[in-house]
Backbone as CSV, one residue per row, in Angstrom:
resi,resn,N_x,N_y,N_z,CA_x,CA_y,CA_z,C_x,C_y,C_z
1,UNK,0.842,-1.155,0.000,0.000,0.000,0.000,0.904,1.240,0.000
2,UNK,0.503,2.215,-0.766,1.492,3.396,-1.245,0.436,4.545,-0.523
3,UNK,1.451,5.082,0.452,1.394,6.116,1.413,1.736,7.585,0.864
4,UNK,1.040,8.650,0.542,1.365,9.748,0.379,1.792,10.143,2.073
5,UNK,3.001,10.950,1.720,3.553,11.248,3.022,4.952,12.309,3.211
6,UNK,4.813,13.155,4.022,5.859,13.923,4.249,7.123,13.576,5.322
7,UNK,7.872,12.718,4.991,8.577,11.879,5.643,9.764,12.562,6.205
8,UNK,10.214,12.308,7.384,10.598,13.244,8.357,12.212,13.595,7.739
9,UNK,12.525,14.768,7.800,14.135,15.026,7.503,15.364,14.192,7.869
10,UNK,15.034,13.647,8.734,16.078,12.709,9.741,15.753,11.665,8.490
11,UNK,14.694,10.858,7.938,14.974,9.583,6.828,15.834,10.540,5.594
12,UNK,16.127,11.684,5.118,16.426,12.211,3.876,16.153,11.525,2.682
13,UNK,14.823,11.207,3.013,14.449,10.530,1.350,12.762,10.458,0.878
14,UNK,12.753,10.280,-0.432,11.542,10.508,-0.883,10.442,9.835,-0.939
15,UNK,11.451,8.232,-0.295,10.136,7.057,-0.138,11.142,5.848,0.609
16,UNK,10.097,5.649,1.987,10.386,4.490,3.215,9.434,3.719,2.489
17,UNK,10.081,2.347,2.825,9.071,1.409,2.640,9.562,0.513,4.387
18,UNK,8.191,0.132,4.780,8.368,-0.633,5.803,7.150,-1.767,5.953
19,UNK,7.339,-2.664,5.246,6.301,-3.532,4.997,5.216,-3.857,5.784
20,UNK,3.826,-3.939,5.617,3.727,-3.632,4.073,3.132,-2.251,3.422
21,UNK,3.882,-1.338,3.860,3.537,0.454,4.028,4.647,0.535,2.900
22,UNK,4.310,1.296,1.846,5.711,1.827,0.837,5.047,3.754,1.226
23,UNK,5.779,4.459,2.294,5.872,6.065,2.526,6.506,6.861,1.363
24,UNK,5.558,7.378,0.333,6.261,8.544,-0.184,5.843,9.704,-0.443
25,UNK,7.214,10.909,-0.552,6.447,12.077,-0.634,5.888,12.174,-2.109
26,UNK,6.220,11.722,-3.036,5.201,11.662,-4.478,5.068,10.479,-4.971
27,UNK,3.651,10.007,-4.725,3.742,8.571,-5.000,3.313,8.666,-6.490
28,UNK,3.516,9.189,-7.144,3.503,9.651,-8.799,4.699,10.053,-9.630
29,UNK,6.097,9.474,-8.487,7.269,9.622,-9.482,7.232,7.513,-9.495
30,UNK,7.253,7.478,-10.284,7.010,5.851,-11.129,8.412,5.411,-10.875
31,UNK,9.332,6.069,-11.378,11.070,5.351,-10.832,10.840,4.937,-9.563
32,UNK,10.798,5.850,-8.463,10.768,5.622,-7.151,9.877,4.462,-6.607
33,UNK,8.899,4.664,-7.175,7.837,3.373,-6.805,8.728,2.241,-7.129
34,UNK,9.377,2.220,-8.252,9.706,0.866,-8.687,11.008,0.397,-7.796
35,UNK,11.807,1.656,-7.459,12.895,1.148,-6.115,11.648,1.086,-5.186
36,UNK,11.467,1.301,-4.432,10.764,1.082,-3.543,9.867,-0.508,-3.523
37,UNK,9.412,-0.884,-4.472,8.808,-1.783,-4.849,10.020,-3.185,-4.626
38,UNK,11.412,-2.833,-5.195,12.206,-3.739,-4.642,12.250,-4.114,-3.397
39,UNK,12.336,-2.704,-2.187,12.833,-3.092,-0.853,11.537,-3.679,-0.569
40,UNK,10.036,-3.733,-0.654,8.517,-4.154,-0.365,9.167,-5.855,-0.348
41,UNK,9.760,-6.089,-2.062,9.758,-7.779,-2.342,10.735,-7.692,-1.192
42,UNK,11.701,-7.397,-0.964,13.292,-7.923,-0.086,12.518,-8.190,1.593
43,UNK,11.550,-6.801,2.144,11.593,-7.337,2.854,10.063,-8.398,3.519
44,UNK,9.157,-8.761,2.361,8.953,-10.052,2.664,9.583,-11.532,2.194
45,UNK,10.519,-11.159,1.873,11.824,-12.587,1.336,12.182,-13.099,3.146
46,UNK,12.821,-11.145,3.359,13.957,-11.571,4.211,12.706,-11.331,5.785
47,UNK,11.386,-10.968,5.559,11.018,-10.801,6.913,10.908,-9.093,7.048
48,UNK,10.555,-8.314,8.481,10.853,-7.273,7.810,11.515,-6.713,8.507
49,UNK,11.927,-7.071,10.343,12.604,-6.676,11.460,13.899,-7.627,10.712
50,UNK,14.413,-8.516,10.107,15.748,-9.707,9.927,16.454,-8.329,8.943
51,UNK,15.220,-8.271,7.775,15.739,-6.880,6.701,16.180,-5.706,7.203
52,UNK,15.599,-5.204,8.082,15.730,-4.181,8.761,17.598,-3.980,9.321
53,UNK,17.353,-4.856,10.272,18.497,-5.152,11.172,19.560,-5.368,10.171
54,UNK,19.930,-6.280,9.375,21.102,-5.996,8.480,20.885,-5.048,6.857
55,UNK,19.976,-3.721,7.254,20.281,-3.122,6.119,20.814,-1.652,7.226
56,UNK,20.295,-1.766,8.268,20.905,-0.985,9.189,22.640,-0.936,9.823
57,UNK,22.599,-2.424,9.742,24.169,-2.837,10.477,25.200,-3.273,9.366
58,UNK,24.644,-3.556,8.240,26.095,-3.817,7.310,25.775,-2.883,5.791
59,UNK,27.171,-2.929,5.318,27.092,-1.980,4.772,26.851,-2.593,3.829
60,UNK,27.178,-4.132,3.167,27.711,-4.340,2.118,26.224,-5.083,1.674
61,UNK,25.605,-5.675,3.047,24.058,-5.888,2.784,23.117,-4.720,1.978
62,UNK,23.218,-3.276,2.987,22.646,-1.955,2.246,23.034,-1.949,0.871
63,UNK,24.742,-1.951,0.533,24.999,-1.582,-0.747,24.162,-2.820,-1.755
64,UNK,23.949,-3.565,-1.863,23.391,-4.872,-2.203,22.170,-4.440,-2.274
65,UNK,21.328,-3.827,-1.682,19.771,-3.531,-1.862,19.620,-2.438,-2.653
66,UNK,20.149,-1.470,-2.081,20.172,-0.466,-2.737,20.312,0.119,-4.169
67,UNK,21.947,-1.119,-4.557,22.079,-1.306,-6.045,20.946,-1.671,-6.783
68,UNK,20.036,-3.068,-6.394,18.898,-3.726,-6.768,17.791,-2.399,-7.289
69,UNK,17.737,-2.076,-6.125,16.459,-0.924,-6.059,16.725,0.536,-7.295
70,UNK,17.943,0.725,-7.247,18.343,1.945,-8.001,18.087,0.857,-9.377
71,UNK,18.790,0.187,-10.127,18.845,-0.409,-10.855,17.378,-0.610,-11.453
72,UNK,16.080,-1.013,-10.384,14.920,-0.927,-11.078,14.411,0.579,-11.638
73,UNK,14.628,1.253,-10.529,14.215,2.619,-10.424,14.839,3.252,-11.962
74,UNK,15.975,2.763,-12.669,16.457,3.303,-13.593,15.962,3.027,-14.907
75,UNK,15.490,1.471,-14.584,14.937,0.811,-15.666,13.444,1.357,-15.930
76,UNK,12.317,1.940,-14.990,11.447,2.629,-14.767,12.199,3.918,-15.575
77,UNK,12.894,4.611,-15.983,12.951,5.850,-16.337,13.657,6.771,-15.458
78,UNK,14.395,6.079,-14.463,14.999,6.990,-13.389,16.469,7.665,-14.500
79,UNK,16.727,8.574,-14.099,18.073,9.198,-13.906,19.647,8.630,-13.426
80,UNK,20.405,7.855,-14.429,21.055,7.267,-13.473,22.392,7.913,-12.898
81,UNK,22.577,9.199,-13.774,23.175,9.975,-12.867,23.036,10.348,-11.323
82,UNK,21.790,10.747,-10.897,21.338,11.070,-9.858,21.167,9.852,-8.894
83,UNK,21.165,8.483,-9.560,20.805,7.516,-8.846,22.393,7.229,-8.348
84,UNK,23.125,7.718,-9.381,24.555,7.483,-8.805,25.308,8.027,-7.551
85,UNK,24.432,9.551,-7.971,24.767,10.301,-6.991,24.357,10.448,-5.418
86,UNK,23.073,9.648,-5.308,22.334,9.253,-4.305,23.082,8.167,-3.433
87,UNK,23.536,7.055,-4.506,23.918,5.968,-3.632,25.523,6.050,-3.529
88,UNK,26.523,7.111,-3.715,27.526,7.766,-3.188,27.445,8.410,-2.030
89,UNK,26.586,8.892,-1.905,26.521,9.981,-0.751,25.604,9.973,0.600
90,UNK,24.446,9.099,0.148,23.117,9.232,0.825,23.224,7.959,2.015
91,UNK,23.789,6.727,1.554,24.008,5.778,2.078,25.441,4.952,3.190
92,UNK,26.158,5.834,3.345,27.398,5.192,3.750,28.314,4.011,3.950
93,UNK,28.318,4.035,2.366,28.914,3.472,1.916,30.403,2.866,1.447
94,UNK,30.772,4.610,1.373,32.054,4.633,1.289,33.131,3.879,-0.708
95,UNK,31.855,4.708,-1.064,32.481,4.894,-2.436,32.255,6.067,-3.308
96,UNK,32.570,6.403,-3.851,32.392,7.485,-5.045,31.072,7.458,-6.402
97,UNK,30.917,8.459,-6.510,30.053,8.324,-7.709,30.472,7.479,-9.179
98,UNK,31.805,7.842,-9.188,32.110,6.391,-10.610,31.360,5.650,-9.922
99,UNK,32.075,4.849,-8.759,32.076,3.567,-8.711,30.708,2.606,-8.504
100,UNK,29.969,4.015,-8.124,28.389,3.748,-7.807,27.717,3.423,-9.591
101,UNK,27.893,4.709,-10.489,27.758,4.554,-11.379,28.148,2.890,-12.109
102,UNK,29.174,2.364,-11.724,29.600,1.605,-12.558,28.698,0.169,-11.940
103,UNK,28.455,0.512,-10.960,27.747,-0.944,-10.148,26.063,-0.396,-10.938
104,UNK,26.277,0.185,-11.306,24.537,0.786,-11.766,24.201,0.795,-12.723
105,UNK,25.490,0.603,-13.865,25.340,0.426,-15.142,25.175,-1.229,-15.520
């Protein structure tokens, strides 16, 4: 279920999903739905407190979802500049925009 929502500054982003709630502030950008729509499948795979807990505590788990999710979001029509630039900076990660780019291409 897709939540119109003004989601608090502390998340810095345009759409939480916390199953089975997908929070966004425009649920009419279609890229975003479609990342978002990834983390929905991941976390009834993985559960949604198991998902939670290692997208919070490892990095390499986050980088792993995140890629997934950008990757749909791009295929939807996203930007993959910006998607590059998002998952450089937004996530702590601890890589650069190439390298984000290149996991995205």
């Amino acid at each position: 279920m897709v939540i119109k929502s003004n989601l608090p500054k502390i998340f810095g982003a345009s759409g939480l999903t916390v199953w089975p709630f997908i929070f966004m502030v425009n649920p009419d950008d279609q890229p975003l739905v479609a990342h978002e729509i990834v983390h929905f499948a991941e976390q009834i795979r993985w559960l949604v407190l198991p998902w939670w807990v290692a997208y919070l505590l490892s990095a390499a788990f986050r980088k792993g979802a995140e890629v997934r999710a950008y990757r749909a979001q791009i295929a939807a029509g996203g930007d993959i500049e910006m998607c590059a630039l998002y998952l450089a900076h937004n996530y702590r990660l601890g890589i650069t925009a190439e390298q984000a780019r290149q996991k995205l291409s």
